[in-house]
N, C-alpha and C positions, 0 to 999 in steps of 0.2 A: 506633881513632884515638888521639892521642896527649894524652894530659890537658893536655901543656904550653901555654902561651899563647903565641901568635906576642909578641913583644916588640914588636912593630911596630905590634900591632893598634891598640892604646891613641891613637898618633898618625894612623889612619886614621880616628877617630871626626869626625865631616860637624863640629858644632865645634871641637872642636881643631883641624881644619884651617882654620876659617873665623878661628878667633881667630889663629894663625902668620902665615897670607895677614895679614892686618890688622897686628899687631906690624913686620913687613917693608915691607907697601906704604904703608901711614899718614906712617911717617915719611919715605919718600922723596918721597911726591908732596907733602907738606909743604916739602920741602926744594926742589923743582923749582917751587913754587910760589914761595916764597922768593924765588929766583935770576930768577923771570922770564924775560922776554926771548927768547934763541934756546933757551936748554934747555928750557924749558916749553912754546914754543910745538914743539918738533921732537917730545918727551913727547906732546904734544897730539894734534898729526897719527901717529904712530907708532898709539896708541890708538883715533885714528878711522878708520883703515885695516886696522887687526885686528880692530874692531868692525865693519863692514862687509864683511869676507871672510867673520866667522863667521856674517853674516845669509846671505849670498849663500849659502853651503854649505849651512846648514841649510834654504834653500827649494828648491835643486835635489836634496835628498835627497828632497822629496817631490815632484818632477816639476817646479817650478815653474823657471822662469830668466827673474827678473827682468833686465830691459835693463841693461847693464855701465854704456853711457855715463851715461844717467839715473842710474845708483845710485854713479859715481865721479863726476860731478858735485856732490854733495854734500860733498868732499873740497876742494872751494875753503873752503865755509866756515872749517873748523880751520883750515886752510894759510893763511888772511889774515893774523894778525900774522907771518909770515915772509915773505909776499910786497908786503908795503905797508910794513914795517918800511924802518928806515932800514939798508938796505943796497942791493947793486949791483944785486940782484934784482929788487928796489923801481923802479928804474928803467925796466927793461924792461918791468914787469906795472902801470904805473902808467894806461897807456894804454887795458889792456886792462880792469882794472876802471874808470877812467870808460866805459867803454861797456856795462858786463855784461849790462846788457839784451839788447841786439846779441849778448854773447856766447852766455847762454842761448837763444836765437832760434837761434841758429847749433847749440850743442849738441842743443836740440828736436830738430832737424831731421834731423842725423848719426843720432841716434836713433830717429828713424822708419824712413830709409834702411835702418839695419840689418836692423830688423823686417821692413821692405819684402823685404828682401835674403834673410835666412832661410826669409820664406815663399815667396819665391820658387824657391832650392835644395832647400829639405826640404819643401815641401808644408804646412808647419804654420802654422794659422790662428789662430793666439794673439796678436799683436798687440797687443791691446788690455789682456790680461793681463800678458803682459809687459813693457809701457810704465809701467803703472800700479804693478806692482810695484816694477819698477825704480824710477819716480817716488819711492816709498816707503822706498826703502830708502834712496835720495838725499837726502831730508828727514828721518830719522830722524838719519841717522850727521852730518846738517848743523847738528845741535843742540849738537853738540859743540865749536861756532865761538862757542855764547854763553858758554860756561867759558873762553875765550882774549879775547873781548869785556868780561869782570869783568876778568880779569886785566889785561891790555895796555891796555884803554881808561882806566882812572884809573892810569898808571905813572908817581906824581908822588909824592915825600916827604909825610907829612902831620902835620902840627903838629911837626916836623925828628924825628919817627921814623926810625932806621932802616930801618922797615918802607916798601914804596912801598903807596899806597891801595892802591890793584889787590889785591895781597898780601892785606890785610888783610880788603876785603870777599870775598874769596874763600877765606881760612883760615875767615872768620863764616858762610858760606856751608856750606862744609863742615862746619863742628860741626854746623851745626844739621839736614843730610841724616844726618850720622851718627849723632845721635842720635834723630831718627825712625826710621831703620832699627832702630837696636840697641832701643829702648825697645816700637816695634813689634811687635818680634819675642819680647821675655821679660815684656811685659803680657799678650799675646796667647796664650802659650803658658802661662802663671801662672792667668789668668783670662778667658781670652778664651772666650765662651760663642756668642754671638750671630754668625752669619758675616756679612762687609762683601757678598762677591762671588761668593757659592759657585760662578758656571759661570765664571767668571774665575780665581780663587784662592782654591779650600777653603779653606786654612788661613789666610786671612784673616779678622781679625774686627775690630767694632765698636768692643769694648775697648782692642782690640790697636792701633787707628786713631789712637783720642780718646788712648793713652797715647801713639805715636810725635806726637802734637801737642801735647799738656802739655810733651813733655822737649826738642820743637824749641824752645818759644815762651818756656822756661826760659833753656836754653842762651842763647837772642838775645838776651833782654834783658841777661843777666849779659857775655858778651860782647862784646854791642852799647858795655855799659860800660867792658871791661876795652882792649878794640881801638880803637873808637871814641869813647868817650866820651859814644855816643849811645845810652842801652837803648831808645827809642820804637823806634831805626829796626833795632838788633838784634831788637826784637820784633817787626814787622814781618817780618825777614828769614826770622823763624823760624817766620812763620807760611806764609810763602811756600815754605817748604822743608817745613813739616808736613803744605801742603795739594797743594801743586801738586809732592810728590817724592813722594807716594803714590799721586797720580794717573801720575807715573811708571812707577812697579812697575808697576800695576795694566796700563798700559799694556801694558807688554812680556809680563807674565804673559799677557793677552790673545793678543798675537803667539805668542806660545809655543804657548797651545794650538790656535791657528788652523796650525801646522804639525805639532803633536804631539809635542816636545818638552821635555823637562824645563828644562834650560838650552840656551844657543845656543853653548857652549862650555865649555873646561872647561881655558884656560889657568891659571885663580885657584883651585887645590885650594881645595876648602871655598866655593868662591862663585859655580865655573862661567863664563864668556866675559864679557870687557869691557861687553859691555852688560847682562848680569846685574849685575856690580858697579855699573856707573855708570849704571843706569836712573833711578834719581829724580835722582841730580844732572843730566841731560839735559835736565828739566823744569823744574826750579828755576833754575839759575845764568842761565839767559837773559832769565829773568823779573826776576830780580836787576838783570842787567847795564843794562835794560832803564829798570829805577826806577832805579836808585839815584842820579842827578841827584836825584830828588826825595826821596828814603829820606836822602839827605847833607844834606837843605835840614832835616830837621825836627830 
């Protein structure tokens, strides 16, 4: 064998690539954050619908086929600020969301049909399996409608910032998942003794936990001052992203191994499928969107 070292090897090491993925996508979704509006929300649904193919594939590799309808029905969520927004689209669909109740009633329905329909052609008696999956997969990837909810729902200048609110609570929002992730991951790996979830995520630990929650609750305050001028509600924010993004992960780590995979994809070198990347912010930002009437009052 040949002594030489691939030159290549160096940049296939799982951080190196996780750090490049990051250098590249940080500043774009910043930038698409920014800009608001149609880019962000088109970025948004783009995301939840490659999030949602990569669930869908990953559970028919292990026999399962979640219901299409139920699990693209979750695909309204993101797609609302495009379709309630002020344009000609907004028109048409203004109708159909005053009724969505009616709608989903209506979608239920198509979706049993099918199941009805499958087992009727193929003999298979899953139904209730694959509703529920489907169900699942539909409410998961719909979580992705509360990160376009921070964003579009406060789209107003704040104290004649260039910035719109929106922007802003959702740039705070993002620090504070990313730095529980990153802080997470090199407390945990430094000194992390104690496991948080071991049949959930071995390499998850208690240390590793309590540190990705010191550098959210850090981050928010300083933040909360430098964006807002509010550090209560940036700490706040950052407790919300320390506790309810790591119930995130945890989440999907969950899902994962309940199929037997490592990631759900593998378009983010170094981070693996859309919802590997964006599982705690999935958790967080709708809980955000959610307060922040009352996170802006304090």
């Amino acid at each position: 064998m040949s002594a030489i070292q691939n030159p290549e090897s160096k940049t296939r090491n799982p951080l190196t690539l996780r750090l490049l993925s990051a250098a590249l996508g940080i500043p774009l979704l910043l930038i698409l954050c920014h800009l608001g509006g149609l880019p962000f929300s088109l970025a948004l649904l783009v995301l939840s619908y490659l999030g949602l193919r990569e669930l869908l594939q990953a559970y028919r590799r292990v026999g399962i086929r979640p219901n299409p309808i139920l699990a693209a029905a979750g695909l309204l969520s993101p797609a609302w600020p495009l379709l309630a927004g002020p344009s000609a689209i907004s028109l048409a669909t203004a109708r159909l969301y005053a009724h969505l109740p009616a709608v989903l009633v209506i979608v239920a329905a198509l979706a049993l049909f099918l199941e009805a329909w499958n087992c009727a052609r193929h003999g298979m008696l899953m139904m209730s399996r694959s509703a529920s999956y489907g169900l699942l997969c539909g409410i998961y990837v719909a979580l992705f409608g509360g990160l376009g909810a921070l964003r579009e729902g406060y789209a107003y200048t704040a104290d004649g910032s260039r910035f719109e609110l929106g922007a802003l609570l959702t740039f705070l929002t993002l620090f504070c998942v990313w730095a529980t992730d990153s802080f997470a991951f090199f407390v945990g790996k430094k000194w992390g003794k104690r496991k948080l979830a071991p049949s959930v995520s071995p390499n998850k630990t208690v240390e590793g936990a309590l540190g990705g929650l010191a550098a959210a609750l850090v981050v928010g305050a300083l933040f909360g001052q430098i964006l807002l001028g509010k550090p209560v509600a940036g700490l706040l924010i950052g407790a919300i992203a320390g506790i309810f993004g790591q119930l995130g992960d945890l989440f999907e780590s969950a899902l994962k191994r309940n199929i037997g995979v490592k990631d759900l994809g593998g378009i983010i070198p170094g981070h693996g499928g859309i919802l590997d990347r964006f599982d705690s912010l999935l958790f967080a930002a709708p809980l955000v969107a959610l307060l922040a009437p009352w996170l802006l009052s304090l």
